[in-house]
C-alpha positions as CSV (number, residue, x, y, z in Angstrom):
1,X,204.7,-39.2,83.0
2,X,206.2,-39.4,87.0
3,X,209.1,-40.5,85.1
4,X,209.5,-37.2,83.3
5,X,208.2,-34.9,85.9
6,X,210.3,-36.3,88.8
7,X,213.6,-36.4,86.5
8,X,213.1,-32.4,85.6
9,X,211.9,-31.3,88.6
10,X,214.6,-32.6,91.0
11,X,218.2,-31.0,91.3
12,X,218.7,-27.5,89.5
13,X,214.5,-26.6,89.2
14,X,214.7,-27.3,93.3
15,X,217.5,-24.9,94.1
16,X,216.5,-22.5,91.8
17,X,213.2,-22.6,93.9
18,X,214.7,-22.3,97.3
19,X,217.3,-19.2,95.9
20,X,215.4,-16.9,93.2
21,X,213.5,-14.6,94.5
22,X,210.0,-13.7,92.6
23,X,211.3,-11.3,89.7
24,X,209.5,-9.0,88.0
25,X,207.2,-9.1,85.1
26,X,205.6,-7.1,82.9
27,X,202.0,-5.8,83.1
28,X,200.8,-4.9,80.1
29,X,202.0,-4.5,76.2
30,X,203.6,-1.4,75.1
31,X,203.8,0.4,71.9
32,X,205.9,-2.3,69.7
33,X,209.7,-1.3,69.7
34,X,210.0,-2.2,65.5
35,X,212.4,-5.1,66.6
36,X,212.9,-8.6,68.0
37,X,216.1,-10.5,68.0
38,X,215.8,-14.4,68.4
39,X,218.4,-17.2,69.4
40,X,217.0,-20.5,67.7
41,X,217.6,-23.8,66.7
42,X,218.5,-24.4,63.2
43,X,215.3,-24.4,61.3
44,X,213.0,-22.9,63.7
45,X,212.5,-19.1,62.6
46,X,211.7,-19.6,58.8
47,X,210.8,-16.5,56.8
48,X,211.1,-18.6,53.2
49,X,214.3,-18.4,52.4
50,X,215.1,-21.9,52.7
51,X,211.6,-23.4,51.3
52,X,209.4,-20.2,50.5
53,X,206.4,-22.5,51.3
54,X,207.4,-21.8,55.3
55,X,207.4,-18.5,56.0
56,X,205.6,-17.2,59.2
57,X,208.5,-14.5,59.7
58,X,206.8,-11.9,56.9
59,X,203.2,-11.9,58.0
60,X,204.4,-11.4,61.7
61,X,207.0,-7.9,60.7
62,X,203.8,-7.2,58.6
63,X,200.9,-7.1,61.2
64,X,203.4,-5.8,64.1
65,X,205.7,-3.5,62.7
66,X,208.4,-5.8,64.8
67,X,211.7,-6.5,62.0
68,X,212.5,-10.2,63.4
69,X,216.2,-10.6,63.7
70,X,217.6,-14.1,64.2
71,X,220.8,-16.5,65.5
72,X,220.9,-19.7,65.1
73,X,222.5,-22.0,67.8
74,X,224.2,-25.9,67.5
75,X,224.1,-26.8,70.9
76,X,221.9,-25.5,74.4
77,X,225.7,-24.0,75.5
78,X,226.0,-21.9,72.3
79,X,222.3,-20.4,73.5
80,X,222.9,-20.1,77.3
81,X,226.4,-18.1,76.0
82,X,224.7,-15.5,73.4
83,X,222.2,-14.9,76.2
84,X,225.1,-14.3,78.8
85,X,225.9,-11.1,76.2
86,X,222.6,-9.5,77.0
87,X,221.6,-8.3,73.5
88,X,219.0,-10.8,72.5
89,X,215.9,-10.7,73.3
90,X,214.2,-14.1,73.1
91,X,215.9,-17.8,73.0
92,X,214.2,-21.4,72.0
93,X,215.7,-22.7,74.9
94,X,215.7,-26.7,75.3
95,X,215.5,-28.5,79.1
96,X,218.9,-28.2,79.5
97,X,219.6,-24.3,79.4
98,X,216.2,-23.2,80.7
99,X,217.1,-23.7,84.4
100,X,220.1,-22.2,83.7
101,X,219.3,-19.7,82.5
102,X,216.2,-19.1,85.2
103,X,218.8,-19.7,87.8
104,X,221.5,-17.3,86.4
105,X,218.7,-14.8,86.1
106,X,219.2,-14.2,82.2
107,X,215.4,-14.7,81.9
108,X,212.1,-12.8,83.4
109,X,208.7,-14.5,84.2
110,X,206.6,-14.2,81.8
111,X,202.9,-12.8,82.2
112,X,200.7,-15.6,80.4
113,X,197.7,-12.9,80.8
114,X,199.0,-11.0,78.0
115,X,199.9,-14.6,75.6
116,X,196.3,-15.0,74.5
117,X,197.3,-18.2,72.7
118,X,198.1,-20.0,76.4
119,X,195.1,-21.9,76.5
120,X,195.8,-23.7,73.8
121,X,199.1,-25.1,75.2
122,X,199.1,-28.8,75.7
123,X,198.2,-29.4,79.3
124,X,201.7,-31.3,79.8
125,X,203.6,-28.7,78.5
126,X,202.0,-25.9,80.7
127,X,203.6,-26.2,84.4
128,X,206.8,-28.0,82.6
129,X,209.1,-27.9,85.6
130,X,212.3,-26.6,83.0
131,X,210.4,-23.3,82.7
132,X,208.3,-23.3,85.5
133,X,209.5,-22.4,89.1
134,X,207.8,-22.1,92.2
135,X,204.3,-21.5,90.0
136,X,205.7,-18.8,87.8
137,X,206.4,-19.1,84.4
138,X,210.0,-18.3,82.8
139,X,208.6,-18.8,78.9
140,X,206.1,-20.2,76.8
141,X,206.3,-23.8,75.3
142,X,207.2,-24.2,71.9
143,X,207.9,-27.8,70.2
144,X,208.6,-30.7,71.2
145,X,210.4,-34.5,69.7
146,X,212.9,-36.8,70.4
147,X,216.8,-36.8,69.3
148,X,216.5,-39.7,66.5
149,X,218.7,-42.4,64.9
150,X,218.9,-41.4,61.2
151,X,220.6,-44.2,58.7
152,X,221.0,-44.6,55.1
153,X,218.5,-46.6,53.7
154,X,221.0,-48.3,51.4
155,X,223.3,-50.0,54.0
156,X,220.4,-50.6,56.2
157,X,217.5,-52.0,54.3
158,X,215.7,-52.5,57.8
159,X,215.8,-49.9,60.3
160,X,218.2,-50.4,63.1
161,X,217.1,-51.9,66.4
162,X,219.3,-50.3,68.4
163,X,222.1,-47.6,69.2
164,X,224.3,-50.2,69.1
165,X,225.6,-49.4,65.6
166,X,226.7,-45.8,66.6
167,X,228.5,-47.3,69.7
168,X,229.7,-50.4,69.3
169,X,232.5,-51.3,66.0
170,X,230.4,-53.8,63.8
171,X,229.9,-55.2,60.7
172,X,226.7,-53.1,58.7
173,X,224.7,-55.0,56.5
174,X,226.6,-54.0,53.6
175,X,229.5,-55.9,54.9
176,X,231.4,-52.7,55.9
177,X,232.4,-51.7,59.3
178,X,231.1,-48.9,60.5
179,X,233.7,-47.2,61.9
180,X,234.4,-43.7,60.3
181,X,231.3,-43.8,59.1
182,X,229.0,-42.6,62.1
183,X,228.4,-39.4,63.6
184,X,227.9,-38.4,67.4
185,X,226.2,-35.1,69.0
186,X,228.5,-32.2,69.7
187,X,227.1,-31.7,72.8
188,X,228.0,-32.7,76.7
189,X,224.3,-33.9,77.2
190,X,225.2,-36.8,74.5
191,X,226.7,-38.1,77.7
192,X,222.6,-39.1,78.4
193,X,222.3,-40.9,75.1
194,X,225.2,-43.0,76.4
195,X,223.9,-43.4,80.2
196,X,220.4,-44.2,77.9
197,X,221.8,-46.9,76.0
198,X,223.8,-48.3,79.5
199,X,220.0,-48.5,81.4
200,X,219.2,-51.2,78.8
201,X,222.2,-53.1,77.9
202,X,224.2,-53.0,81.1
203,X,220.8,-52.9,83.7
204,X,223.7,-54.0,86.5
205,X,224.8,-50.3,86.9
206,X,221.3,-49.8,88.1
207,X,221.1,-46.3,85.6
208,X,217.5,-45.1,86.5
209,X,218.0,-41.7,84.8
210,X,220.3,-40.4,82.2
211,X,220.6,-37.3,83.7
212,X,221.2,-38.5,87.2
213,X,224.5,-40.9,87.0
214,X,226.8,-41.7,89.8
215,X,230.4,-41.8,89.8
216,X,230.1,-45.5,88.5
217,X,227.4,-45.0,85.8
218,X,229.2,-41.9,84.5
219,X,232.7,-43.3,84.2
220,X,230.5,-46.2,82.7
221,X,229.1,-43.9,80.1
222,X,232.6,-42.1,79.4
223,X,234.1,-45.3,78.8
224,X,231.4,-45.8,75.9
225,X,231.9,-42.2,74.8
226,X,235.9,-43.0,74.1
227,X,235.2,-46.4,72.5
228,X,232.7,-44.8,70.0
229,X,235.3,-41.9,69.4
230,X,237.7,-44.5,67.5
231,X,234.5,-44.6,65.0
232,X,233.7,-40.8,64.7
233,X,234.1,-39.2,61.4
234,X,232.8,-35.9,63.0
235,X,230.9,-34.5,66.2
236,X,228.2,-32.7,64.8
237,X,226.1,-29.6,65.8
238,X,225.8,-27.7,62.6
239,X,222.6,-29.7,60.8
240,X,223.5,-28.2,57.2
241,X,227.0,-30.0,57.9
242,X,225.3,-33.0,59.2
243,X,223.0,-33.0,56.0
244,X,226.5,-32.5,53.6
245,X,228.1,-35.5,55.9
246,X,225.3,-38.3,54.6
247,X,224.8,-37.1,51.2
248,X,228.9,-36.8,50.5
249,X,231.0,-38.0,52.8
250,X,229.9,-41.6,53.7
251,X,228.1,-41.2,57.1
252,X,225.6,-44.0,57.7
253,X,224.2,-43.4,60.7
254,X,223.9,-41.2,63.5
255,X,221.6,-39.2,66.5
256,X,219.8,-36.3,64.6
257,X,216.9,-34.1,64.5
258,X,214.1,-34.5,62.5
259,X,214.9,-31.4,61.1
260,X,218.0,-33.1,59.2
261,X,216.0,-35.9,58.2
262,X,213.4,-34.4,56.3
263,X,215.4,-32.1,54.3
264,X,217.4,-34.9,52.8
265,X,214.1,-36.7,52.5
266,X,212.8,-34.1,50.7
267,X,216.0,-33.9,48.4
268,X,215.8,-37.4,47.6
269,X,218.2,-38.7,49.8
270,X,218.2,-42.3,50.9
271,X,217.7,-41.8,54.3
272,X,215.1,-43.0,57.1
273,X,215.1,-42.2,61.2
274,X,213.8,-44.4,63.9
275,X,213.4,-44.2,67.9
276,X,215.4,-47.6,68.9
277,X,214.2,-50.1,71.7
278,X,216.0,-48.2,74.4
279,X,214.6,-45.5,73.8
280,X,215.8,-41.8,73.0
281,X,216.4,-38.5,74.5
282,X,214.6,-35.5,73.6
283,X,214.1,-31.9,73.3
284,X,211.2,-29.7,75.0
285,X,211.6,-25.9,73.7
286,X,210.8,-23.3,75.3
287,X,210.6,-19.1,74.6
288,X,211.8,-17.2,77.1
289,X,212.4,-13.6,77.6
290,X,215.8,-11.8,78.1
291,X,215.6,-10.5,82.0
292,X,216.7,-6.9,79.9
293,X,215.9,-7.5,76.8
294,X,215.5,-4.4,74.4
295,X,212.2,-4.6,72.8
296,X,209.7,-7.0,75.4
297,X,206.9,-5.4,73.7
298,X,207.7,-7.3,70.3
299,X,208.8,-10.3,72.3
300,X,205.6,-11.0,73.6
301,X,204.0,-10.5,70.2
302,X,206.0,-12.7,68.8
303,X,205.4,-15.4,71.8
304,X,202.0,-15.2,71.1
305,X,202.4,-15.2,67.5
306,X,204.5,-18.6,68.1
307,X,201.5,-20.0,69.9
308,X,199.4,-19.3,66.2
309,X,197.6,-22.7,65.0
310,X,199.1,-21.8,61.3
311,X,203.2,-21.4,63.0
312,X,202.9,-24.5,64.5
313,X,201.4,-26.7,62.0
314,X,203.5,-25.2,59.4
315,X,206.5,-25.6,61.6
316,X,205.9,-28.6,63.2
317,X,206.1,-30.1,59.6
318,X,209.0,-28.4,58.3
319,X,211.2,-29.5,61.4
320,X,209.8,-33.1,62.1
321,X,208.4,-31.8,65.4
322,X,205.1,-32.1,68.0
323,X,203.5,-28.5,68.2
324,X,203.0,-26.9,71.9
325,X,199.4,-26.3,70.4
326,X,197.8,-30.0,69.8
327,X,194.9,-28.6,67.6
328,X,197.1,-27.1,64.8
329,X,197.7,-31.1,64.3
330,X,194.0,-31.5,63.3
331,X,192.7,-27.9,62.3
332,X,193.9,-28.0,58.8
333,X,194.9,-24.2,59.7
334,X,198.5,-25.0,58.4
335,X,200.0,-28.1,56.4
336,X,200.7,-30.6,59.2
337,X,197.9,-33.3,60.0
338,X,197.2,-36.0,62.5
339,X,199.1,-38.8,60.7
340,X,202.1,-35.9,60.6
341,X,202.0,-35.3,63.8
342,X,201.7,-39.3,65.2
343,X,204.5,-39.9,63.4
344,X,206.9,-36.6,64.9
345,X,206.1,-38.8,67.9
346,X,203.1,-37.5,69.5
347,X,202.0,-40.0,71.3
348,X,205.9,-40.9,72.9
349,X,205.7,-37.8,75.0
350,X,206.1,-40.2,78.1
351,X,208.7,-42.2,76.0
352,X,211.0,-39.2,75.9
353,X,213.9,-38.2,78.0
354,X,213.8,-34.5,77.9
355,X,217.0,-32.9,78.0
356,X,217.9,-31.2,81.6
357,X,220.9,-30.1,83.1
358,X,222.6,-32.5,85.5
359,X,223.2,-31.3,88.6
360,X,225.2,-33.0,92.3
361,X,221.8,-32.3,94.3
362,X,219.7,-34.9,92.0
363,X,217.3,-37.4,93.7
364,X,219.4,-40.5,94.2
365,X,222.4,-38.4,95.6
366,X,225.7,-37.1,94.9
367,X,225.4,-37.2,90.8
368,X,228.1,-36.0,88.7
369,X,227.5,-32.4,88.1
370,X,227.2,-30.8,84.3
371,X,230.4,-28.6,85.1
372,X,232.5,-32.1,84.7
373,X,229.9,-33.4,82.2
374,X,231.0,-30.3,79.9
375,X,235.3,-30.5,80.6
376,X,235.1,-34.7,80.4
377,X,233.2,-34.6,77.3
378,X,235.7,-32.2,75.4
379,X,238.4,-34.2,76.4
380,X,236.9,-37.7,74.9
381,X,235.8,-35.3,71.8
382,X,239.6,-34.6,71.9
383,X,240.9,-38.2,72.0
């Protein structure tokens, strides 16, 4: 747990503490404004359209009178950019826009007193240092999980060990190399599942975190990043396009979300996931409110409607995620259940390397910043 809290609290969370000043929040509900527009992750606002069995959109517009408007993001960039436009009001931010978004002041504190549901937030979740500054809240947890190594089940008849066969050219079990046959995130915090892999197979670069790399563990990392690019078939953000990729176009193996891996599961894909020995990145999400947005009132009823035992069982099911709310793993309010849950990863919370924005005032000293992360990662994406 030090592990995590230290790595998300130093850098970006510390000068946003020592530069924003206390902003404003609101006091109490209004009269609901008939509208809510969400920025989410693939997946995450279901209203049955893709599976009618998950629906917790209708029965919200129902009971509120709030018509739920959604737009789906690849990549924590994509989400910190639609925010910069100012005409959404709520975003499923991960680690690694939250303090950017608290620091460019694109987000307001939120008043937990009127999110009824707070209590029931998992104690670790509820002074998380990527949406908590200087004691005030910037959002209310939402799910949780780690980025995962998905593989087709016919070339690997075992789970792989290791990133190494995303990385590194090699033979596959099935005799075949893998290269044009793996896929890598289209994202400049992949850079961390690189620096990840580095901490364990290279300890000599003395890689503590994957967020906070040196001029010698990042070129170290970049190096790896433009070796693996000669085995590529596609950077991916867009899941449905990651789910075509492994059904039709060869793919074997590559980081994913859960999300990805139980829709082809559920289509009868041959495909498993697994969390190798060194480890993986992960994903803490987080609602947070537009500093202007348009309709707060609805906002807040839907953040406390996201906080319902029945969402996040449902939810935590459908996307292969850890709810924010423990009990709607054991309640039997939704269709999720402890086994479910334990195996979304529950109990690897301390495991995880939450994504967070890198930043030059980090704890060891003079880390790369994200600005470079972003322009060197295009380039090896480039070629």
């Amino acid at each position: 747990m030090n592990k995590l809290w230290n790595a998300a609290a130093s850098g970006l969370a510390l000068t946003a503490a020592l530069t924003l000043p206390a902003s404003a929040q609101m006091a109490s509900l209004g009269t609901p404004e008939g509208a809510v527009s969400i920025v989410a992750w693939p997946g995450y606002i279901e209203r049955g359209e893709t599976d009618p069995a998950y629906d917790w959109v209708t029965k919200f517009e129902e009971g509120t009178g709030c018509k739920v408007e959604v737009k789906t993001a690849g990549t924590s960039d994509e989400m910190v950019s639609l925010m910069n436009q100012g005409t959404f009001d709520l975003v499923t931010a991960s680690g690694d826009a939250s303090l950017r978004l608290i620091a460019g002041k694109k987000v307001q504190r939120v008043n937990i007193a009127l999110v009824p549901g707070w209590d029931k937030v998992d104690d670790r979740l509820k002074e998380a240092p990527w949406h908590t500054v200087e004691g005030a809240h910037y959002g209310v947890p939402f799910m949780w999980g780690p980025n995962v190594l998905m593989y087709n089940t016919t070339v690997f008849s075992e789970a792989p060990t290791s990133w190494d066969v995303v990385f590194n050219e090699q033979t596959l079990p099935d005799g075949k190399s893998n290269a044009g046959r793996v896929q890598a995130y289209d994202g400049p915090i992949y850079i961390a599942d690189a620096a990840l892999y580095l901490m364990s197979v290279k300890p000599e670069l003395g890689i503590t975190n994957p967020y906070e790399l040196n001029e010698t563990q990042y070129e170290a990392a970049l190096d790896l990043l433009k070796g693996q690019r000669k085995l590529v078939s596609r950077y991916w953000h867009d899941a449905m396009v990651q789910i075509d990729d492994f059904k039709n176009e060869g793919v074997v193996a590559s980081s994913s979300w859960p999300f990805q891996v139980n829709l082809l599961k559920a289509d009868g894909a041959p495909v498993g996931s697994t969390i190798p020995q060194e480890g993986a990145t992960g994903w803490a999400d987080t609602l947070m409110l537009h500093a202007e947005a348009k309709h707060p009132t609805c906002a807040y009823l839907f953040m406390e409607h996201a906080l319902s035992s029945n969402l996040q069982s449902d939810l935590s099911l459908w996307f292969g995620a850890v709810p924010s709310v423990p009990s709607a793993c054991t309640d039997g309010s939704g269709m999720q259940t402890a086994e479910g849950c334990a195996e979304n990863g529950l109990q690897d919370f301390d495991k995880i390397w939450f994504w967070r924005t890198p930043t030059s005032a980090c704890e060891a000293g003079g880390c790369v910043p994200y600005h470079r992360w972003v322009s060197d990662y295009i380039a090896v994406m480039g070629g």
